[in-house]
N, C-alpha and C positions, 0 to 999 in steps of 0.2 A: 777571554770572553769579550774584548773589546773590540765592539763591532767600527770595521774600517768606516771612519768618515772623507770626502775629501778635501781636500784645504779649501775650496770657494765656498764650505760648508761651516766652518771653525768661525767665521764671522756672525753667523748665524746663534751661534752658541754660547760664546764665549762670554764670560761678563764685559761690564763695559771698558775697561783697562784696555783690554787685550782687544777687542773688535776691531782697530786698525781706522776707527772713522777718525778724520782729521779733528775735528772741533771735538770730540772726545781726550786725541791724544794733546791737545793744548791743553783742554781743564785740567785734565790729569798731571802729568807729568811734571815730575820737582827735575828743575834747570840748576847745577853748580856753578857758580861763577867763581874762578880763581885766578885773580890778578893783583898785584901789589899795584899799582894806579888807580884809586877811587874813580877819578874820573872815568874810567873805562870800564867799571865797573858797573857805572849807576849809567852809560851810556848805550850798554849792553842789555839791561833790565828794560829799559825804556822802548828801545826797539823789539824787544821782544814781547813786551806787554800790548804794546801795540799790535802786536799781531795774536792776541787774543790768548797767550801763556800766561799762567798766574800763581805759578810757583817756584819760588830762588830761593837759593842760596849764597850768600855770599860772602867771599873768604879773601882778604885782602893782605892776610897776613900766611906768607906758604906755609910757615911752621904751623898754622892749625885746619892746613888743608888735609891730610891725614885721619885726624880725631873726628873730622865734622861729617868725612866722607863715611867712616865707619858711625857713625852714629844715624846721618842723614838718611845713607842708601838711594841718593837720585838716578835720575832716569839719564842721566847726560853730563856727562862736565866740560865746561870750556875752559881751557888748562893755556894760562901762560907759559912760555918756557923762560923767560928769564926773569926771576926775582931772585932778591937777596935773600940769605938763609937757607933756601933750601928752593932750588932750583926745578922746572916744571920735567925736568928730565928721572930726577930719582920720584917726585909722586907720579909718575909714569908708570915708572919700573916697582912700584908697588903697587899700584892697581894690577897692573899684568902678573906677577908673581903671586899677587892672591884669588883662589880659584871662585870666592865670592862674587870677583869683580872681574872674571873673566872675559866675561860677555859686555862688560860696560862699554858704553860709545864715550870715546874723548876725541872731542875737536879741539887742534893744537892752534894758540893763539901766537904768531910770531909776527914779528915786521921784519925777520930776517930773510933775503934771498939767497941765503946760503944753499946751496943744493947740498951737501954735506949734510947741512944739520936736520933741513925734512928726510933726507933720507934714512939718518938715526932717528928722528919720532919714527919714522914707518915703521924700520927694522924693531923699534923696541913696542908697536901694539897700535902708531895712533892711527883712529879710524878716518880724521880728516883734518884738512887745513883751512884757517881763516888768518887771511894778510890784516894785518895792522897798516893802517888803520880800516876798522872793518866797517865796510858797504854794509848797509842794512838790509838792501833786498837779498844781497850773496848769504847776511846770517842767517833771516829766516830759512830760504830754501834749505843751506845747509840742516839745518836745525832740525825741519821740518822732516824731510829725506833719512836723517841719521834715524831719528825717532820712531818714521812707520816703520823701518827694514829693522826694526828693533822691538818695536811690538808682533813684527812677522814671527821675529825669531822664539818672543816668548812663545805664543802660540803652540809654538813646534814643540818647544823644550819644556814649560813650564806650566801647560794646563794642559788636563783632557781631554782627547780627542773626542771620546762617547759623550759627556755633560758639557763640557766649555767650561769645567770651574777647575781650581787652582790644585794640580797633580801631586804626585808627595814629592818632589823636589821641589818643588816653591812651598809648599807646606814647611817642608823642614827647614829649609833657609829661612822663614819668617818665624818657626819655633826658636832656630838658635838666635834670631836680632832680635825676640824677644825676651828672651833669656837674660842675653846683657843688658836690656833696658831694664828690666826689673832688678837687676842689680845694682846699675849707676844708679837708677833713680827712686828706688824704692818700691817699684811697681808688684805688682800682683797678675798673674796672669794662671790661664786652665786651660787645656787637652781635653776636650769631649771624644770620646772616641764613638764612635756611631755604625751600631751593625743591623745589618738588615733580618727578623725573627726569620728563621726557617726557610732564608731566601734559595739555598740550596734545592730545594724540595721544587719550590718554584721554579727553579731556572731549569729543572729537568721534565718538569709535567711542561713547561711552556715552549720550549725550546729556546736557544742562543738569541735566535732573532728578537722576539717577544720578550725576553728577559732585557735585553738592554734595551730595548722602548722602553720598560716600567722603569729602570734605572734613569731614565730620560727625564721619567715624569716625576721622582721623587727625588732628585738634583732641583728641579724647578721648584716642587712644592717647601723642599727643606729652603732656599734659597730667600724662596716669598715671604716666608715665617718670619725672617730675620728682619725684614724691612717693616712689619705690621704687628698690631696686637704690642703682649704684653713683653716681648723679646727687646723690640725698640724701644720701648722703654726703658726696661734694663738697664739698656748700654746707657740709652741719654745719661742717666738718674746715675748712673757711676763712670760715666766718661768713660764708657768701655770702646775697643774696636772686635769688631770678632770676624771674623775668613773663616767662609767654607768651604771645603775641598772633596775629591775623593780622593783615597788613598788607593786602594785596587777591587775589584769586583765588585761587592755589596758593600764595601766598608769604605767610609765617610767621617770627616773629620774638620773639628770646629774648634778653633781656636781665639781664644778670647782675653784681648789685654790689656790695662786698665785697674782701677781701683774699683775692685768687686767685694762681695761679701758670699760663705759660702750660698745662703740662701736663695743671691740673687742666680748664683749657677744653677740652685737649684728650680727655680719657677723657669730660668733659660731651658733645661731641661723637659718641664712638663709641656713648657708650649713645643718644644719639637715633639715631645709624645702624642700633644693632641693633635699634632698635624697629619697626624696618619689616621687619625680616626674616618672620617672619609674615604669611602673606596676609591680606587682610581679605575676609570672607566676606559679600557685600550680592548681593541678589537670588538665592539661588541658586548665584553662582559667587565664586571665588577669584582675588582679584585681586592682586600682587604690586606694590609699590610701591618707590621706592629715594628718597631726596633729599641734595640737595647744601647744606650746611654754611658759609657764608662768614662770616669771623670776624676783627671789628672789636675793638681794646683801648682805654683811655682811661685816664690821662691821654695823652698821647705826643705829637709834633710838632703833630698836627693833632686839635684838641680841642674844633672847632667844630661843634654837633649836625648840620646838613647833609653836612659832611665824613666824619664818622665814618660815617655812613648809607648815603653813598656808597661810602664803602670796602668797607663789608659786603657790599655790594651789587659793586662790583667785583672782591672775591673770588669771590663764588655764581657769577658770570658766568665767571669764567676756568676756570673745574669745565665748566661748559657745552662750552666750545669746545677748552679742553687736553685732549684725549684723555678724552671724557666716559668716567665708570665707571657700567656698567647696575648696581651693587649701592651706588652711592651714596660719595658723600667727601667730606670736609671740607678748608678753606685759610684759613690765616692772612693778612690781608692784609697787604701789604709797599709800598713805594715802588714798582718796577720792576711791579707790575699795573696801576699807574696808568697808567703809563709805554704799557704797553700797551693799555691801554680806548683810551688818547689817538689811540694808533695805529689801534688798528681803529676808531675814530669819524672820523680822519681817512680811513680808506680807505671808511668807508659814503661821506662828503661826495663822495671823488673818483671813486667808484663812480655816485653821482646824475650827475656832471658827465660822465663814461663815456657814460652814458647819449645825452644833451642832445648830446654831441660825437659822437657816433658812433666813439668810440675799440673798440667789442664787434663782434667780425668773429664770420662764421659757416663755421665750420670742417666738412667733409666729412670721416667715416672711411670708407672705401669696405669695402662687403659684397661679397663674392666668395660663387659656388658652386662648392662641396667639387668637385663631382664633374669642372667645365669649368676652376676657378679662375679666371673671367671677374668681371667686377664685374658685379652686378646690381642695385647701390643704395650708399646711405652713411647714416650716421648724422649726421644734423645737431647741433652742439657749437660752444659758442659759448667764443670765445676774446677774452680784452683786452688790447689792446696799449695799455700808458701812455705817452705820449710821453716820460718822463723815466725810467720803472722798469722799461721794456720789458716783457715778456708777466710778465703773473699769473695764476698758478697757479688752475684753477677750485677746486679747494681751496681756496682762503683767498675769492675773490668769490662763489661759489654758496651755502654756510651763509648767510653775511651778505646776500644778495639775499634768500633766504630768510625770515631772521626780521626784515628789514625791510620786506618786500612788493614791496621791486621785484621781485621775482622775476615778478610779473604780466607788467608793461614787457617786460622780457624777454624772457620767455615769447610774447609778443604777437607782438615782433622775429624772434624768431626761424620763427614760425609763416608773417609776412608774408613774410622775405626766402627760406625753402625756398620756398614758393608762387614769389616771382618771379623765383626762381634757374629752378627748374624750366622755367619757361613761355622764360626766354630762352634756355635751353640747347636747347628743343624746336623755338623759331624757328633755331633755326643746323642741324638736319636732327641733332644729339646725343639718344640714349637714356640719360639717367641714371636709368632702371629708378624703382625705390621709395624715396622720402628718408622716412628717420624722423625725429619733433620726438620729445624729453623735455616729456613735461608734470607740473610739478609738483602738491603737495597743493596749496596754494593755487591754483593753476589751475583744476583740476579741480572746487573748491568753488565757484569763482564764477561766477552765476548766467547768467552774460553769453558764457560761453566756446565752447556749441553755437555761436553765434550768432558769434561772433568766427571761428571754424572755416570758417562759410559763409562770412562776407564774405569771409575773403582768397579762401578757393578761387574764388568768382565775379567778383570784381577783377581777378585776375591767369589766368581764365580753364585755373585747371587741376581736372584730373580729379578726384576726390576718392580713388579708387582708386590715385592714384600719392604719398597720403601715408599714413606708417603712425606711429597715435598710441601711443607706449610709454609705459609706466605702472610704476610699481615693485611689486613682490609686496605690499610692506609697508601700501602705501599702498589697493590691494583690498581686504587684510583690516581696514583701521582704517575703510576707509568702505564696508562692503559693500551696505548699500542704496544709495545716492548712487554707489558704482560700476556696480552691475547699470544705473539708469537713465542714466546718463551713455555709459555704451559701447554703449548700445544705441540710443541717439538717434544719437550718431559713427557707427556702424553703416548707421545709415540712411540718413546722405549720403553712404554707402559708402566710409568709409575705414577701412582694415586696423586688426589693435590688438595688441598686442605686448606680453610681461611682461616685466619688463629684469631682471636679477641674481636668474633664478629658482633658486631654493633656498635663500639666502644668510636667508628670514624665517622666514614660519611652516611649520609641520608641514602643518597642515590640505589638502588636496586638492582639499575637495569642493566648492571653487568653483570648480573649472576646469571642473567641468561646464555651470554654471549660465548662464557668463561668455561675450559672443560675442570669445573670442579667436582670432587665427589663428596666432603665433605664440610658442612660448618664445625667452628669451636666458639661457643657460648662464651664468653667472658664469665669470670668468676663474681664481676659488680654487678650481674643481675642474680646472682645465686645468694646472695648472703641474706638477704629477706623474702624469698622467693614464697615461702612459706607462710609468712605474716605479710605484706606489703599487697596488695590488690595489682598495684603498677610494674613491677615488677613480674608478677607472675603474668599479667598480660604481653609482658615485651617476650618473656622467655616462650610462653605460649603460639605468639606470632611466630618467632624463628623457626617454631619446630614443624609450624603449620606451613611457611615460606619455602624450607627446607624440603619437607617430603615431599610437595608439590613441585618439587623441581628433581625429583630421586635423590636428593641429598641426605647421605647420614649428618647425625647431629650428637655431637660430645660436648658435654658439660664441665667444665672446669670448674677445677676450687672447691668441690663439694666435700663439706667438712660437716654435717651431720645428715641423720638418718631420714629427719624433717625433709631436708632439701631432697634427697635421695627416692624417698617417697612420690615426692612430686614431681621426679622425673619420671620414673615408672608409668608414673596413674597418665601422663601425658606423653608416653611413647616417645621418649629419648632415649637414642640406641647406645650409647656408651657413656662412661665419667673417667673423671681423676680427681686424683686430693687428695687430703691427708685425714678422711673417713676410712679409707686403707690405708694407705701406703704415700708417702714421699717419696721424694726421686733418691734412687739408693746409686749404689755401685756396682757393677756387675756382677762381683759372685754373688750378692745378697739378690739382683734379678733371677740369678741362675737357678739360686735354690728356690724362684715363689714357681717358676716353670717346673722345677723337679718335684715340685708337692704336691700329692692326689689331687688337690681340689684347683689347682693353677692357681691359686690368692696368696 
């Protein structure tokens, strides 16, 4: 999804570490000085403070060059090669050995003209040479020179090309050096993990392009949070540091270290909540954004960088599927979410074997008209019976088919077994009228689906006219080109098309014009008071008056008393369903309401 930027571009972007401006890369950058000679030590700071650097380290003694490098983490080390104790040759060959430090710049300090011995620093890693005694103008330059082709190379390696901010390899490297710091030193640190509400949906109605502009713009906005308001506080008030990163596509990630308290994560939380409240203004329009908050602590039982990562990550995710908030929330993560990922990762597993076993029956809700109360069709519904858990709720398998893609498979199944329900039911001299399939977003997107339509219907030798493809409101408006051409191809092998839970999206109207549909499906939330409620029977009332003014039939879901039934009739709605007849059965029990005088 990451749209190519060029590198005279990354400057532009990047925070200020990485921009590559010189008097940026002086503030910044921590300088190591290792030399057993104090004088040359406090000779070397001097020179370089003078030239506008204003942060050393300095290591006099080799044996705690080592400890201080892994704890420091600088931008540079200036490495004698000959002290006592431990010689600038083997902390060489441990910088280079460790893949932390692989990229670190070390300029080798020697007063040797041995060609030999610079030719062993080179061969073992070092990036440059300064003659003892060192010239001042020769350090800075060198210094100077090591440092931007080092801030280039972060650039490349260690932030995002699409935001400029810190990518998940410098993310994770600064999780594990925080790790051990809150270990030596007692520290406290948290993993916010940061996903963007239903960005998916978005990055399909907008396209690639428009989708990483808004990711542009909320890289920036989460970014600005940190520095203003009640976040910098925060940190001040607990001598916190916190880095924001992306990690990949919508997902973003805040890492925060320091002596905190949970509550302060938590008010850190609500102000990136409220940062989204604000639309963000790209192309023209307003777009409303929300995201979900999962938040990992350290030190605590489980302290190992992978672990913590995950946990973050299976907080964001329980936000997702526990009653998502379209305005965005935040979750601590606990034991018992584990507990749960475990479960819903075993039920995807058993869900695949579902599949492979044919445990997924195809359930019938039969459609009745209002006016005969005769059946004239059913909705095809797919139901799973586990051999040991007995039936599961499509509630809990349909999300999860979902956002793992079976939902395809399924989709596929269910399309094949109405097709050869139909044709058997038509060889035994039974009319089951019109079967509707549910087809999902991922259906409908993929390439192969017109095409999967034909084959069954010419397989199993049925009419195309006797199925009718339903679609959700939501899912017309998020792909309105990709739906005009899709319903209109289904159209042409002439099968019906259907809008399921109309009203329940958007406002907008004016694609019912556009659109080859023939029928609405009322939502069952306007039926349940339809009878007593004034407002409701005006919303059902417009639909049905919306509807026939465009030659649309209109079927009533959920109708569960004779109340509601009533006031479909008196108001000319052409079909229902619900469990005033009948629930979605299984097909021999379909069979037999087709094989009874009255079709009910």
């Amino acid at each position: 999804m990451n749209q190519q930027i060029g590198i005279e571009e990354i400057d532009r972007v990047a925070p200020p570490k990485a921009a590559g401006g010189d008097n940026v890369v002086r503030r910044q950058a921590t300088i190591m000085l290792v030399d057993d000679e104090s004088i040359t030590l406090d000779t070397l700071q001097i020179f370089l403070e003078d030239a506008g650097y204003q942060r050393f380290v300095l290591t006099s003694d080799a044996r705690e060059a080592i400890p201080t490098l892994e704890r420091e983490r600088p931008d540079i080390v200036l490495l004698d090669l000959m002290m006592p104790y431990v010689n600038g040759f083997e902390i060489l060959e441990y910088i280079r050995s460790n893949e932390r430090f692989e990229h670190l710049p070390v300029v080798v300090l020697t007063s040797s003209s041995d060609a030999p011995t610079r030719l062993k620093a080179l061969e073992m890693g070092a990036t440059d040479f300064l003659a003892k005694p060192v010239d001042e103008s020769e350090l800075v330059l060198r210094v100077r020179n090591t440092l931007n082709a080092k801030a280039y190379q972060d650039r490349l390696t260690y932030f995002d090309r699409l935001t400029g901010l810190p990518n998940r390899q410098m993310l994770t490297d600064n999780l594990e050096w925080a790790i051990e710091q809150s270990g030596r030193l007692g520290q406290s640190g948290a993993l916010l993990h940061i996903d963007i509400h239903r960005f998916r949906r978005l990055n399909e109605a907008l396209g690639p392009a428009v989708a990483d502009e808004l990711l542009q713009h909320v890289a920036r906005r989460l970014a600005s949070v940190l520095h203003d308001g009640s976040i910098a506080s925060v940190l001040s008030q607990t001598d916190s540091i916190a880095e924001l990163g992306r990690l990949s596509g919508d997902e973003f990630s805040l890492l925060v270290t320091g002596n905190h308290r949970p509550e302060d994560l938590a008010r850190i939380a609500r102000s990136l909540l409220q940062s989204m409240a604000e639309p963000f203004r790209l192309r023209g329009q307003d777009l409303y954004l929300a995201i979900n908050i999962g938040i990992a602590t350290f030190p605590g039982e489980d302290i190992e960088l992978n672990r913590i990562q995950g946990n973050a990550g299976i907080a964001v995710r329980s936000l997702r599927t526990d009653q998502p908030n379209p305005e965005g929330a935040f979750c601590f993560y606990a034991p018992e979410l584990n507990a749960r990922a475990q479960k819903r990762l075993d039920l995807e597993t058993e869900l695949r074997h579902a599949i492979e076993r044919h445990e997924l029956q195809l359930y019938y809700q039969p459609k009745y008209d209002v006016a005969t109360e005769t059946v004239i069709g059913a909705e095809c519904l797919m139901r799973w019976l586990h051999p040991q858990r007995g039936f599961i709720s499509p509630v809990e398998f349909i999300p999860l088919a979902e956002e793992t893609g079976l939902i395809l498979e399924m989709g596929r199944h269910v399309l094949e077994e109405a097709c050869r329900q139909l044709a058997e039911w038509s060889s035994k001299g039974l009319d089951a009228g019109m079967l509707a399939v549910n087809v999902s977003v991922q259906q409908f997107r993929h390439p192969g689906f017109v095409e999967q339509v034909r084959d069954a219907l010419s397989r199993f030798g049925v009419a195309a006219s006797r199925i009718k493809i339903e679609v959700t409101e939501s899912l017309l408006m998020t792909e309105q080109e990709q739906a005009t051409r899709m319903l209109n191809e289904l159209r042409a092998l002439g099968l019906h098309m259907s809008i399921d839970d109309f009203g329940t999206g958007y406002s907008s109207l004016s694609y019912l014009r556009t659109l080859p549909i023939d029928e609405l499906k009322i939502d069952r939330s306007f039926l349940i008071d339809v009878a007593t409620s004034s407002d409701s029977a005006a919303i059902v009332r417009a639909i049905l008056a919306l509807a026939h003014s465009l030659d649309m039939e209109v079927v009533a879901e959920g109708v569960e008393t004779r109340d509601q039934l009533d006031f479909l009739r008196e108001h000319g709605c052409d079909a229902f369903q619900g469990f005033l007849f009948s629930k979605a059965v299984p097909a021999p029990e379909f069979e037999a309401m087709l094989a009874a005088p009255a079709s009910r």
